[in-house]
N, C-alpha and C positions, 0 to 999 in steps of 0.2 A: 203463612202456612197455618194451617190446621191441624187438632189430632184429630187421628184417623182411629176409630175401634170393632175390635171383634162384632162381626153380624151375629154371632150363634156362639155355641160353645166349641171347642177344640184345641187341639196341640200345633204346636207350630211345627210345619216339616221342612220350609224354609224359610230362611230371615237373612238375606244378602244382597250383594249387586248382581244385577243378574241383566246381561245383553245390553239392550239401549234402553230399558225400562228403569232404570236407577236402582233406588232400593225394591226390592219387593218380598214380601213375607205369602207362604201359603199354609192355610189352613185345613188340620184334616176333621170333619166333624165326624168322623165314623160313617157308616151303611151305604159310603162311596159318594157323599158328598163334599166337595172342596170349596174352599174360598181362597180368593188371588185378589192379592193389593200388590198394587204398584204405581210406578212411576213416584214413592215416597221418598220424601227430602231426607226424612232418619227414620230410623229404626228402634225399638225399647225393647223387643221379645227374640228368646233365645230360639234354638231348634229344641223339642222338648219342653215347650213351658206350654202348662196346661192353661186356657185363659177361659175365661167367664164374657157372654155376653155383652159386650159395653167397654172389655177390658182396651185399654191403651196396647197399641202394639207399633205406634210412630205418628208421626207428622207427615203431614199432605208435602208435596213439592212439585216439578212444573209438568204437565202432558206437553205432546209436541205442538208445537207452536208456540210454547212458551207460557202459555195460559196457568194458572194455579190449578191446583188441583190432583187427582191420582186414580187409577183405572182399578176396576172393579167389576170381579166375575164370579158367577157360581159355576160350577162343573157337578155333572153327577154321573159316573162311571167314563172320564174322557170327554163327556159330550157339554158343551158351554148349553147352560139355561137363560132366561132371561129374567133376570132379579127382581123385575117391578111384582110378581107371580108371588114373590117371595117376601118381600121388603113390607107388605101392604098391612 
């Protein structure tokens, strides 16, 4: 596994098991932009901890198929964006 770190700045609004995705923590960066990690093996960040750019918020663990790794999305007002837009 990997760690996995905060894209941007924000507060965590969740940090649990959540459905068939494993762990997954989401991110709120304010002006109705989100971030969502999941399918992670562990978790480090509570609900309400504010994190920095880069900060640690878990370790990567499996996508379906078994494969390593962990899913990852922007949303902005509900709607999924596509990250490469973003990431660059």
């Amino acid at each position: 596994s990997q760690d996995v770190s905060a894209s941007a700045p924000g507060e965590v609004m969740f940090a649990s098991e959540y459905l068939s995705m494993g762990y997954m923590v989401v991110l709120d960066h304010q002006d109705g932009y989100y971030t969502i990690y999941g399918y992670l093996g562990q978790v480090v960040v509570s609900v309400g901890d504010e994190l920095d750019p880069g900060s640690a918020l878990g370790r990567s663990g499996s996508v379906p198929g078994g494969r390593p790794g962990y899913y990852f999305e922007i949303r902005r007002g509900g709607e999924p964006l596509n990250p490469v837009e973003y990431l660059q």
